[in-house]
C-alpha positions in Angstrom: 43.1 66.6 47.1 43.7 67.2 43.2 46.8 67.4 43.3 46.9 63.8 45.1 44.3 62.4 43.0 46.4 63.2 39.8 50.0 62.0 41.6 47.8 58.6 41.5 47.0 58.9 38.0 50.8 59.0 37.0 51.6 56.5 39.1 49.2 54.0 37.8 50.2 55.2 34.0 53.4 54.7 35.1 53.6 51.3 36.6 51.9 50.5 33.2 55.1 51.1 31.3 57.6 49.4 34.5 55.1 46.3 34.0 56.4 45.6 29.9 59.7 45.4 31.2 59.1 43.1 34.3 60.4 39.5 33.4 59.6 37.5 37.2 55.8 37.0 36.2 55.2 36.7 40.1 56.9 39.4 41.5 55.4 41.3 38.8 52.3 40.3 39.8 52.3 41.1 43.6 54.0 44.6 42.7 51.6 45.5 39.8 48.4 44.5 41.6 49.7 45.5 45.1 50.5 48.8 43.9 47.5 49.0 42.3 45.6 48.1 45.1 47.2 51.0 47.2 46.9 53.8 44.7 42.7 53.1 44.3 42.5 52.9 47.8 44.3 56.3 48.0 41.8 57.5 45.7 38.7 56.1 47.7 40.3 58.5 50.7 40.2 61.1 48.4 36.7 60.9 47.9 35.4 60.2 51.3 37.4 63.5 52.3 35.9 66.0 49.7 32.4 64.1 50.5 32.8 64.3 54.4 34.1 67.8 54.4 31.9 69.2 51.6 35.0 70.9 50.3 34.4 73.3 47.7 35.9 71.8 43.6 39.3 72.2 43.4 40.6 72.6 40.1 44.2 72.1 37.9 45.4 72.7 34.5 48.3 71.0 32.8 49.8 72.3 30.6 49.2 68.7 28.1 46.8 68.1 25.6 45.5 70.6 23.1 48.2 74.0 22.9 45.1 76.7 23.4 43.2 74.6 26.0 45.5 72.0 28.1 43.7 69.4 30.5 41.4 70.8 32.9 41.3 68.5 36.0 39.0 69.0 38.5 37.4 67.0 42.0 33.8 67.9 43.1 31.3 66.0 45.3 29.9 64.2 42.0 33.4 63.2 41.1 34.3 62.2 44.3 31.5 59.7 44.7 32.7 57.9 41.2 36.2 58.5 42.8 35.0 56.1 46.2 33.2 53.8 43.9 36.2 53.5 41.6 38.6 53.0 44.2 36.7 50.7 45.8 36.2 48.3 43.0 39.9 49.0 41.7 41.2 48.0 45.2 39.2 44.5 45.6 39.4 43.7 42.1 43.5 44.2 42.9 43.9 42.1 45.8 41.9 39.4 44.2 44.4 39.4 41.0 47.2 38.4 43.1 46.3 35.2 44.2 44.1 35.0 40.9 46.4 36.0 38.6 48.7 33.3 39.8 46.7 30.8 37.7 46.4 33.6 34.6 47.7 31.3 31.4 49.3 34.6 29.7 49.7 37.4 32.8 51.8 39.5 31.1 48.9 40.1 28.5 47.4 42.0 31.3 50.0 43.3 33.8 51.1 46.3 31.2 47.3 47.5 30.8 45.9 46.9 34.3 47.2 50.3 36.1 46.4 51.8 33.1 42.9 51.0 33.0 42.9 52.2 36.4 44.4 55.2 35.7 42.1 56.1 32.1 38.9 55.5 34.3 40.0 58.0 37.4 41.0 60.6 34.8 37.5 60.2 32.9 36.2 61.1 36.2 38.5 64.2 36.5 38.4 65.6 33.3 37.1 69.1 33.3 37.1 69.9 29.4 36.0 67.9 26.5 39.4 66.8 25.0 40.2 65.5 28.2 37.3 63.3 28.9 36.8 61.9 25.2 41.5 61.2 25.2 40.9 59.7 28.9 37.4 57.8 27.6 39.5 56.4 24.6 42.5 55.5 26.2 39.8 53.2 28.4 38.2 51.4 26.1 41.7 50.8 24.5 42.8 49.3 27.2 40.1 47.4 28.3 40.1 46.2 24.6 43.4 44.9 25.2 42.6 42.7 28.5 39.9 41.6 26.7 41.9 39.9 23.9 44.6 38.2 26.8 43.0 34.4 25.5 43.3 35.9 21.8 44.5 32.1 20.4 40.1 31.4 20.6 38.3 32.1 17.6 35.0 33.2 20.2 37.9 35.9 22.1 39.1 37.9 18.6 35.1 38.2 17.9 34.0 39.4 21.3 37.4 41.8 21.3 36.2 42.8 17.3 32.8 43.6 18.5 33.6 45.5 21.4 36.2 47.6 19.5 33.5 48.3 16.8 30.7 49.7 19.5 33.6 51.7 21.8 34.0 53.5 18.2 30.6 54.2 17.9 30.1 55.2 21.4 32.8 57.5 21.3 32.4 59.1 17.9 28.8 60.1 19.8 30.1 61.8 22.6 32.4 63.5 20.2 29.0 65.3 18.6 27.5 65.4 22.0 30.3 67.8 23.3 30.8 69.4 20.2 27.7 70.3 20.2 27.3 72.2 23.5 31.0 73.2 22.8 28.8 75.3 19.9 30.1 77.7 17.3 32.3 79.5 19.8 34.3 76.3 20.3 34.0 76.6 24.7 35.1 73.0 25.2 35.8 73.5 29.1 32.8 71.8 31.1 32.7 75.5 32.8 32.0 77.5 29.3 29.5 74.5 28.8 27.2 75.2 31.9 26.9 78.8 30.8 26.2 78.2 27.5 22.6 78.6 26.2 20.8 76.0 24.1 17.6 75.8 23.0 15.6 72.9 23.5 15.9 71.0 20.6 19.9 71.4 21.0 19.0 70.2 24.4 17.2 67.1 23.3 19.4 66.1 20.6 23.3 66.3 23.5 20.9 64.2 25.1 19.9 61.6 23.0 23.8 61.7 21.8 24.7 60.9 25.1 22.6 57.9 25.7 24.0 56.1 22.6 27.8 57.0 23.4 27.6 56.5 27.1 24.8 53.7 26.9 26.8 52.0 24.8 29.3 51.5 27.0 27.1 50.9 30.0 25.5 48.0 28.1 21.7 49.9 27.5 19.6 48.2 25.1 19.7 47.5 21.9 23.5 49.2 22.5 24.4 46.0 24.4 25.5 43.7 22.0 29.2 43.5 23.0 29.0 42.9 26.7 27.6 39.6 27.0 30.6 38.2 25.0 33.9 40.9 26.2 33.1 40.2 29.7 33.3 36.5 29.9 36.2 36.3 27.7 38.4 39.0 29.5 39.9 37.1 32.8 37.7 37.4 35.6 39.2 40.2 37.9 39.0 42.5 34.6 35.7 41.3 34.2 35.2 42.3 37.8 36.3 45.6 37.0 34.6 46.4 33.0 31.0 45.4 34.7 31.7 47.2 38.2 33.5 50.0 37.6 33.4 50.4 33.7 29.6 50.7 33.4 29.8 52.9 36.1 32.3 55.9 34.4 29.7 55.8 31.5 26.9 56.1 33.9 28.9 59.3 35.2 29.2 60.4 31.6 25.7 60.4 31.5 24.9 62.2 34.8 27.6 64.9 34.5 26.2 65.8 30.9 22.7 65.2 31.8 22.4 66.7 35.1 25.2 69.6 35.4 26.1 70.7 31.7 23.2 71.0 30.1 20.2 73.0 31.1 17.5 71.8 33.1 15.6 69.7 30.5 11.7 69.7 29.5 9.7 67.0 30.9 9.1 65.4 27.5 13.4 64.9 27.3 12.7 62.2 30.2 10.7 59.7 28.4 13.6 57.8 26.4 15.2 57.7 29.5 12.6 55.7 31.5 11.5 53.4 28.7 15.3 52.5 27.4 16.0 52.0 31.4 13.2 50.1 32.0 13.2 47.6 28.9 16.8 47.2 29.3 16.0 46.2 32.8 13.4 43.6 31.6 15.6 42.1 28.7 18.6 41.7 30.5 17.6 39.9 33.2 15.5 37.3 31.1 18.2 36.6 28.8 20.5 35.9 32.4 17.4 33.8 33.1 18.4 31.4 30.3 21.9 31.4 29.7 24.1 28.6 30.9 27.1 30.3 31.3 28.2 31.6 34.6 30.1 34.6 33.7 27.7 35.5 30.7 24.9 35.7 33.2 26.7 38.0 35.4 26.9 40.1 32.3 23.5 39.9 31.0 22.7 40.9 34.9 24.8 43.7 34.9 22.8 45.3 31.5 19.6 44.4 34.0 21.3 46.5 36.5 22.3 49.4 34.3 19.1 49.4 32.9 17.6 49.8 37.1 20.0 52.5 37.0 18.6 55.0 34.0 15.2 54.4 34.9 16.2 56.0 38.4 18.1 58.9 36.3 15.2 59.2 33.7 12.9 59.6 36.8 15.0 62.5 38.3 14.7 64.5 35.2 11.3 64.2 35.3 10.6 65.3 38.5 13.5 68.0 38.0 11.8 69.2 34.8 8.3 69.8 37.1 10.1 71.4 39.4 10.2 69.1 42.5 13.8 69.0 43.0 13.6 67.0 46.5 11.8 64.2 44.6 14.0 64.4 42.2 16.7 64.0 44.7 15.5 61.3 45.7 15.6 59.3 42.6 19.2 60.2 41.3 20.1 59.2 45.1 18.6 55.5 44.1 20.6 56.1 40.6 23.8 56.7 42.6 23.4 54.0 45.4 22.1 51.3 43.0 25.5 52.2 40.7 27.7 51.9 44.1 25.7 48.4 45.1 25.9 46.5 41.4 29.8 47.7 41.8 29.8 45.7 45.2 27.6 42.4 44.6 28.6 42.6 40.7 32.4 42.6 41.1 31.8 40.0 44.1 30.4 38.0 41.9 32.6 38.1 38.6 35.1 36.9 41.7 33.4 34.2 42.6 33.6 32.6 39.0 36.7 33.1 38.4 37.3 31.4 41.8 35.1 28.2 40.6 36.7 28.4 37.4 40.2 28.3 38.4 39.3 25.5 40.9 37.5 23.4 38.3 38.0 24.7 34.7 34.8 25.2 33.7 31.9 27.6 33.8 28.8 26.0 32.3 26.4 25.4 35.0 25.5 22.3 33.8 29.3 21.1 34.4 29.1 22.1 38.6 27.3 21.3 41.5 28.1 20.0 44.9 30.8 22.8 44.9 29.1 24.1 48.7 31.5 21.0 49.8 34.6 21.1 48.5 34.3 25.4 48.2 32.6 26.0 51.6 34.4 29.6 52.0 33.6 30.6 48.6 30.0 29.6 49.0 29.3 31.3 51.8 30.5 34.7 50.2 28.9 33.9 47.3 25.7 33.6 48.9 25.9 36.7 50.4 26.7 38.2 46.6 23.1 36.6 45.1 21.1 37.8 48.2 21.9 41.4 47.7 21.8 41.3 43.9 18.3 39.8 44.0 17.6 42.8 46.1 16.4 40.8 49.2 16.8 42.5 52.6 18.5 43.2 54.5 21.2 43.7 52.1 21.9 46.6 49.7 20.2 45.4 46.6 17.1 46.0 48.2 17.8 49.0 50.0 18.5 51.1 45.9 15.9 49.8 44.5 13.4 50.3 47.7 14.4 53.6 47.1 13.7 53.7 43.2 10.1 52.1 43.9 10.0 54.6 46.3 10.1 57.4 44.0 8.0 55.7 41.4 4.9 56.0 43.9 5.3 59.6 43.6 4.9 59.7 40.2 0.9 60.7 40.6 2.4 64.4 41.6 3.6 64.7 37.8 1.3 67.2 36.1 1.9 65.4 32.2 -0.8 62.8 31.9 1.6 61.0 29.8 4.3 60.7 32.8 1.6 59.4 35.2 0.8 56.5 32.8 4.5 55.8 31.9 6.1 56.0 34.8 3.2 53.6 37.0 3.8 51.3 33.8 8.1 51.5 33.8 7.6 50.1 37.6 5.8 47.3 36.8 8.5 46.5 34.3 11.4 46.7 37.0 9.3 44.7 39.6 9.2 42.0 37.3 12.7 42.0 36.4 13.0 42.0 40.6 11.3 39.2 40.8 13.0 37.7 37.5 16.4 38.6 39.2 15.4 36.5 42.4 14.6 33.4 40.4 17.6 33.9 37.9 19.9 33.3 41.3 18.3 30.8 42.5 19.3 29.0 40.2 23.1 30.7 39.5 23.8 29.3 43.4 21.5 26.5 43.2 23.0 24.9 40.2 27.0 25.6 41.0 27.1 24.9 44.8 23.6 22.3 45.7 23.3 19.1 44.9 25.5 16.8 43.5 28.7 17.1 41.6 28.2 16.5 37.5 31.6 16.0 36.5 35.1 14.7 38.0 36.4 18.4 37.9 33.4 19.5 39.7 34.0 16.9 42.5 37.9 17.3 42.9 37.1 21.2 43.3 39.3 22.9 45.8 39.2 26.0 48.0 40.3 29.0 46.3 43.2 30.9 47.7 43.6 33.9 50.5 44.3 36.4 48.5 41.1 35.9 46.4 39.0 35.2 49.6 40.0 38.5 51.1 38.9 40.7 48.7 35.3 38.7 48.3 34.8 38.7 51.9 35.5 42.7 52.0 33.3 43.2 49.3 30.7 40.9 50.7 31.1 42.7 53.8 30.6 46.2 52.5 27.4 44.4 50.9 25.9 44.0 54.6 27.0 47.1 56.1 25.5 49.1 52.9 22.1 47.1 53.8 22.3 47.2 57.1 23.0 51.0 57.6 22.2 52.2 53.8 21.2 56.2 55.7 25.2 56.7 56.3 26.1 56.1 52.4 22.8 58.1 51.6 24.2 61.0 53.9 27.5 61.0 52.2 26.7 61.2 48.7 23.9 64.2 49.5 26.6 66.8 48.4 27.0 65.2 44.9 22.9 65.4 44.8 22.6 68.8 46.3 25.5 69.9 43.9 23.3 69.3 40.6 20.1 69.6 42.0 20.2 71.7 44.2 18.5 69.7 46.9 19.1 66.5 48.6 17.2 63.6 50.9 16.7 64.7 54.3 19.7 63.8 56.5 19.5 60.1 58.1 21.8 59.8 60.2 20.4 60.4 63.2 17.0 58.3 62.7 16.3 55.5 65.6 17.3 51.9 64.5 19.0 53.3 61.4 15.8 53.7 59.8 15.7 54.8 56.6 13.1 57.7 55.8 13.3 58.8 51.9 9.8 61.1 51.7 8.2 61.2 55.1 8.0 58.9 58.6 3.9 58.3 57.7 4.6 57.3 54.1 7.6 55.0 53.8 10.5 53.9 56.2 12.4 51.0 56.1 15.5 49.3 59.1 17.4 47.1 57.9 18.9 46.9 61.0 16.3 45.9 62.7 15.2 43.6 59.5 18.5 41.6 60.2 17.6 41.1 64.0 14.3 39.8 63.0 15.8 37.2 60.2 18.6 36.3 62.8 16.5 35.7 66.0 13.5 33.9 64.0 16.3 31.4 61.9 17.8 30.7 64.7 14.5 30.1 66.6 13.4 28.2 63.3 16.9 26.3 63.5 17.2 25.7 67.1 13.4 24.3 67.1 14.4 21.6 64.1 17.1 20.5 66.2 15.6 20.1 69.1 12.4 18.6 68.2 13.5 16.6 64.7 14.4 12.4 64.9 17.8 12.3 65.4 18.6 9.2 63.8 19.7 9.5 60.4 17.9 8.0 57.5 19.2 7.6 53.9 17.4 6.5 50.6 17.9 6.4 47.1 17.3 9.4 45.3 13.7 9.8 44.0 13.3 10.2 40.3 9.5 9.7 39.1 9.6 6.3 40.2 12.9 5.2 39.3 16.0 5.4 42.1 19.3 6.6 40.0 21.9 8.0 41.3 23.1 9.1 38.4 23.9 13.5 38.6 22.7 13.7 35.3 19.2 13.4 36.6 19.3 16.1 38.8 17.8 19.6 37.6 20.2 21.7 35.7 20.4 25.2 34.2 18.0 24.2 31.4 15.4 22.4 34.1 15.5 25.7 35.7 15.0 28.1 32.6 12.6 25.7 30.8 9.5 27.6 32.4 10.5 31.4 32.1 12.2 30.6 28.8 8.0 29.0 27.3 6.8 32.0 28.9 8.7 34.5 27.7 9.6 32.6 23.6 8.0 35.6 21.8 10.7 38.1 23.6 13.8 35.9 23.1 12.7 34.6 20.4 13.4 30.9 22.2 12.5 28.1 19.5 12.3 24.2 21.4 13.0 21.3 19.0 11.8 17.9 20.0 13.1 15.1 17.8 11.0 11.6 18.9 11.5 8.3 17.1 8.9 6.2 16.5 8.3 3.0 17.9 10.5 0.2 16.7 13.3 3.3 15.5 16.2 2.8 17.1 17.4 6.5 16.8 18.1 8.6 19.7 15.7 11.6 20.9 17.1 15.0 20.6 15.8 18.0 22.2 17.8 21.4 21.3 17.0 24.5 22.1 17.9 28.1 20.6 17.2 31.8 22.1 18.0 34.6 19.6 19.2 38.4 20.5 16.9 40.0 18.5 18.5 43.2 18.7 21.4 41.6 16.9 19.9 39.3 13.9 17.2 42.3 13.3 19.5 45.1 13.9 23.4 45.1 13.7 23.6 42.0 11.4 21.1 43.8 8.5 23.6 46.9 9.2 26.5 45.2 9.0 25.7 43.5 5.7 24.4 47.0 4.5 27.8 48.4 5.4 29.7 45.7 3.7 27.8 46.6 0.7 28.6 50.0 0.7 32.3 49.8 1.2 32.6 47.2 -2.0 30.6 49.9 -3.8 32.7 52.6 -2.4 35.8 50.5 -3.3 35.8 52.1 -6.8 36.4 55.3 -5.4 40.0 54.0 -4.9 40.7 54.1 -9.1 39.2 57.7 -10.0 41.4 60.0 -12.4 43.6 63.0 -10.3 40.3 65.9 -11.9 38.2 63.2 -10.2 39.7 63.5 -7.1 40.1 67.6 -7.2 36.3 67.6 -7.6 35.6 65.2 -5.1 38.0 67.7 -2.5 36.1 71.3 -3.8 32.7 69.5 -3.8 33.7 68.6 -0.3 34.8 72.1 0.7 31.7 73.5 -0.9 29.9 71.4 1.4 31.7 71.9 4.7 31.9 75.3 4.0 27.7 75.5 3.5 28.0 73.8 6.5 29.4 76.2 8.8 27.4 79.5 7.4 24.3 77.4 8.0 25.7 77.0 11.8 26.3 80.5 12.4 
C-alpha cells in the first residue's frame, strides 16, 4: 500500500511539471484534472484497504532529503483516514475543474500547481520524520499560495495572496520549534524516536501550544484566521473547494498526530486552550458568516466555524484521555474525525456550488441573485442538500458529528477537575449557539441566491451549469446522505485510527437494528437516521399529498405585498442585509458592527443613507498594531546595514557567545 500511495505522489508531482509545457489549454485540462481525479481516487482505495483490513503501518525510506536521515514514509490507520478524506475531496474537486475550469480566465495559472497540491498534501500525511512533514507542509502552502494569486491583475487578490504567505510563514516557523523541540538535544527527528522520547510536562505544554499556532493557523483557529476569509474567495472555486476541505483538514492531522501519538499523554490542565480556542472560534466564525454578503466569503468564515467544532471535539478527548477514560475519549476524537470528513463533504459541495452560480451569472454578492431555483434547478437541488447537512439538521451528516460531540459534552460531569466540569458544560453552550447560528446563517445563503425573485439581468439570464460540475456535486451530495443516513459504518471504519492512539475505540455499530447509532449506551443516547429519513419522507409526503388534495385549485395571483404599497420592484424584497440586520444588533459588541443612519430633514432634498461597517477585531487590535510595530523596527534596524567591518565582527562573536550560552543551558 506504501509503495502505491507514494507511485501516486510522483505521479501527481509529475504531471505538475508535464502541465508547464502543455499549450492546448483544454486538453490540458481534461488530462491534468482527469488524471488527477484518478490518482486521489487511488489513494482513497488505499485508505479504505489499510482501514478495512486493520493492516499493520507499513513503512519506506528514500533515500531524498537530509544525507543522515532521508524521508521516512509511512501509512497507518490515522494516515489512512486523512488518506480517504483527501482522496475523496481531491477526486470531486477534480471532476468538477473540468467542466469548471473551462470557464477559468487564466487556466494555466493553475494547471502546473494543481497535482502538486495534491501531491504536497498526501505526502504531509505520509511523512514519518520531521524534515519530511515541515518540506511536504511548505511545498503546500507554496503551492496553494500560487492558485491563490491566478486573478493576481486585482489589487484585493495580491493582498489576500500577501496575507496568506505572511501567516503560512508564521505557521510553519512554529512547527519548526514544535518538532525541534521533541526532536530534543539528541536531534531524533523520526516521528518513531519522538514517541519514545521523554518530556516533562512543561516541554509537553509548550509542543503543544506550538502546535496550535502553526497548525491552527493554517486551519483558520481564532485569532490565527485572518488570511482565510480573503485567500479562499479569491483562489478559483474548485481550489477553494479543496484549501477549505482538504487543506484545513492536513493541519487538523498535524495537530492530532502531534497531539495524540507523539507526545505523551498530556495533563488535564494542557486541554483547556484547546476547548476555549475551539469553542470561540466556533462562535466567531459563524456570526461573522452571519453577516457577510459574499457567497464564497461565507463559506470561508463557515469553514473557521467548522474547524473551531473540530478542536473543541479534540480538546475534549484530551481531557477525558488525561483522566483516564479512554473510551470517552474515543468517543470525542471520533466526533473530531467524522466532523473533519463531513465539513470536507458539505464544505467542498458548497465552494462548488458558487463557483457554479458564479460562472452562470458573474457575480457572488448575495444581494446581486435570487430567483436562481428557476433558471439553476439541478444546482439547487444539490445545493440544498449541502446547507441541510452543514446546518447539522438530520438526517444528514452535519448532525450526525456534532450529535456525537454533544454527546460527549454530557459526560463531562465524570471529570474529577472542578474547573473542567464548569468549562466544558459552558464550551457547549457556545457550540449550540453557533448550531443554531449556522441554521439561520443558511437560511439565508439558499434563501437569498435561489428564492424569490431575480435582482439583476445576470441573475435572471442564469443558466444550468455543466455535467461535469454537476457530477461531482451530486457525488458529494450523495456521500452527504449516505454519511447521515448510515453514519455507524464510517464510525466502524475509522475505529482503527482511534484505537491506534487511544487505545480504545466506540463500540462497534454495525450490527445495531435500523442503523442505530449507539455512542455510550442503548438507555442513554441513540440516534437512526435511517429511520429519521422514513419519518421526514412519509410525513412530507403525507403533508404534500394532503395540500394537494384538499387546497383550491384555481390559481390566484396578486401584487406583491409591501407594507401597504404593491411594487414589483426586486429591490424590495429581503436581501442579505434584511436577513443579518437582527443577529448583526444583537451581536454589535462582538463584531464590533457600527449602523449609520443619515436622515434629511423636512424640506432637504438630500438622499438618506444607511451604511453599515463590522470590524475583525482580531485584525485592527491585533495584527495591524503588530504590523506597524514591525515596520518600526525594521526602519530602526535599517541602520544596521551601514556599521563598520569591527562592528560587524562583534555583532558575529556576540552572536556566537549567545548561541553558544544557548546550547550549554540546553544540555
Amino acid at each position: 500500500m506504501i509503495a502505491f500511495a507514494v507511485c501516486s505522489v510522483l505521479c501527481l508531482l509529475g504531471l505538475s511539471l508535464a502541465a508547464i509545457g502543455m499549450r492546448d489549454i483544454r486538453a490540458a485540462s481534461a488530462i491534468v484534472y482527469g488524471a488527477s481525479g484518478v490518482l486521489c481516487a487511488g489513494l482513497v482505495v488505499v485508505g479504505l484497504r489499510v482501514l478495512a483490513t486493520q493492516a499493520d503501518a507499513e513503512s519506506m525510506r528514500v533515500p531524498v532529503g537530509l544525507p543522515w536521515l532521508g524521508a521516512h514514509l509511512q501509512i497507518d490507520a490515522l494516515a489512512a483516514v486523512f488518506l480517504v478524506l483527501l482522496g475523496t475531496g481531491g477526486a470531486a474537486a477534480s471532476l468538477y475543474a473540468i467542466g469548471y475550469g473551462r470557464h477559468e480566465h487564466a487556466p494555466l495559472r493553475v494547471l502546473p500547481f494543481y497535482p502538486g497540491f495534491l501531491g504536497a498534501m498526501t505526502l504531509v500525511v505520509l511523512a514519518a520524520d520531521a524534515f519530511t512533514f515541515l518540506l511536504s507542509w511548505e511545498v503546500m502552502s507554496l503551492l496553494s499560495w500560487a492558485m491563490v494569486l491566478t486573478h493576481h491583475r486585482e489589487e484585493e487578490t495580491r493582498s489576500a495572496a500577501y496575507l496568506y504567505l505572511v501567516m503560512a510563514s508564521l505557521g510553519t516557523m512554529m512547527l519548526l520549534l514544535a518538532f525541534g523541540l521533541m526532536a530534543g538535544a539528541a536531534g531524533g527527528y523520526e516521528f518513531a524516536a519522538m514517541r519514545e522520547a521523554e518530556r516533562s510536562p512543561g516541554v509537553a505544554a509548550l509542543v503543544l501550544g506550538l502546535m496550535m499556532v502553526g497548525a491552527g493557523s493554517k486551519a483558520g483557529l481564532v485569532p490565527l484566521h485572518v488570511w482565510l476569509p480573503v485567500a479562499h474567495p479569491a483562489a478559483p472555486s474548485h481550489v477553494s473547494a479543496l484549501m477549505s476541505g482538504v487543506m484545513t483538514k492536513v493541519a487538523v492531522y498535524g495537530f492530532v498526530r502531534v497531539a495524540f501519538d507523539l507526545l505523551d499523554p498530556v495533563v488535564w490542565w494542557m486541554s483547556v486552550p484547546v476547548i476555549v480556542a475551539g469553542a470561540g472560534t466556533a462562535v466567531m466564525g459563524i456570526l461573522f458568516a452571519n453577516v457577510d454578503a459574499d457567497a464564497k466569503r461565507i463559506l470561508a468564515y463557515s469553514t473557521i466555524e467548522n474547524i473551531g467544532v473540530i478542536f473543541a471535539a479534540l480538546g475534549l478527548a484530551l481531557a477525558f484521555r488525561a483522566n483516564g477514560m479512554d473510551v470517552l475519549a474515543a468517543l470525542a476524537l471520533t466526533a473530531g474525525l467524522i466532523h473533519a470528513m463531513n465539513h470536507m463533504l458539505f464544505k467542498s459541495l458548497l465552494f462548488m456550488v458558487a463557483g457554479a452560480v458564479l460562472t452562470a451569472t458573474g457575480r457572488q454578492d448575495l444581494d446581486a441573485l435570487g430567483g436562481l431555483i428557476h433558471r439553476m434547478p439541478k444546482t439547487a437541488l444539490l445545493a440544498l442538500v449541502g446547507v441541510t447537512a452543514i446546518a447539522a439538521l438530520p438526517p444528514l451528516n452535519g448532525f450526525v458529528s456534532e450529535w456525537l460531540l454533544f454527546q460527549a459534552v454530557l459526560q463531562s460531569p465524570n471529570l474529577t477537575q472542578p474547573g473542567l466540569q464548569f468549562l466544558v458544560p459552558a464550551a457547549g453552550g457556545l457550540l449550540a449557539l453557533a448550531a443554531a447560528l449556522a441554521a439561520a446563517c443558511f437560511v439565508r445563503f439558499f434563501g437569498v441566491i435561489f428564492l424569490g425573485r431575480p435582482r439583476t439581468n445576470m441573475a435572471r439570464d442564469a443558466a444550468e451549469t455543466d455535467r461535469w460540475s454537476l457530477a461531482a456535486m451530486a457525488g458529494l451530495a450523495l456521500l452527504c446522505v449516505l454519511a447521515g443516513v448510515v453514519p455507524g459504518l464510517l464510525i466502524d471504519l475509522i475505529a482503527p485510527a482511534i484505537d491506534l492512539v487511544l487505545g480504545a475505540r466506540m463500540p462497534a455499530q454495525a450490527d445495531n437494528a435500523w442503523f442505530t447509532l449507539v455512542p455510550v449506551a442503548e438507555v442513554q443516547s441513540s440516534y437512526s437516521g435511517f429511520l429519521v429519513m422514513v419519518f421526514v419522507a412519509i410525513s412530507g409526503g403525507a403533508a404534500a399529498a394532503a395540500v394537494y388534495r384538499f387546497s383550491s385549485r384555481r390559481t390566484r395571483r396578486a401584487p406583491a405585498w409591501d407594507c401597504g404599497f404593491p411594487d414589483a420592484d426586486p429591490i424590495t424584497q429581503y436581501g442579505a442585509g434584511s436577513f443579518a440586520q437582527p443577529i448583526r444588533r444583537v451581536m454589535a459588541p462582538m463584531i464590533a458592527a457600527r449602523e449609520t443612519v443619515i436622515m434629511p430633514p423636512p424640506g432637504d432634498m438630500g438622499p438618506a443613507r444607511h451604511s453599515v461597517v463590522t470590524e475583525d477585531l482580531a485584525w485592527t487590535r491585533l495584527y495591524l498594531p503588530l504590523s506597524a510595530l514591525v515596520g518600526l523596527a525594521a526602519t530602526r534596524l535599517n541602520a544596521l546595514q551601514f556599521l563598520t567591518i569591527r562592528r560587524y565582527l562583534a555583532l558575529v562573536f556576540a552572536s556566537l557567545i549567545l548561541l553558544l550560552t544557548g546550547l550549554t543551558i540546553w544540555n
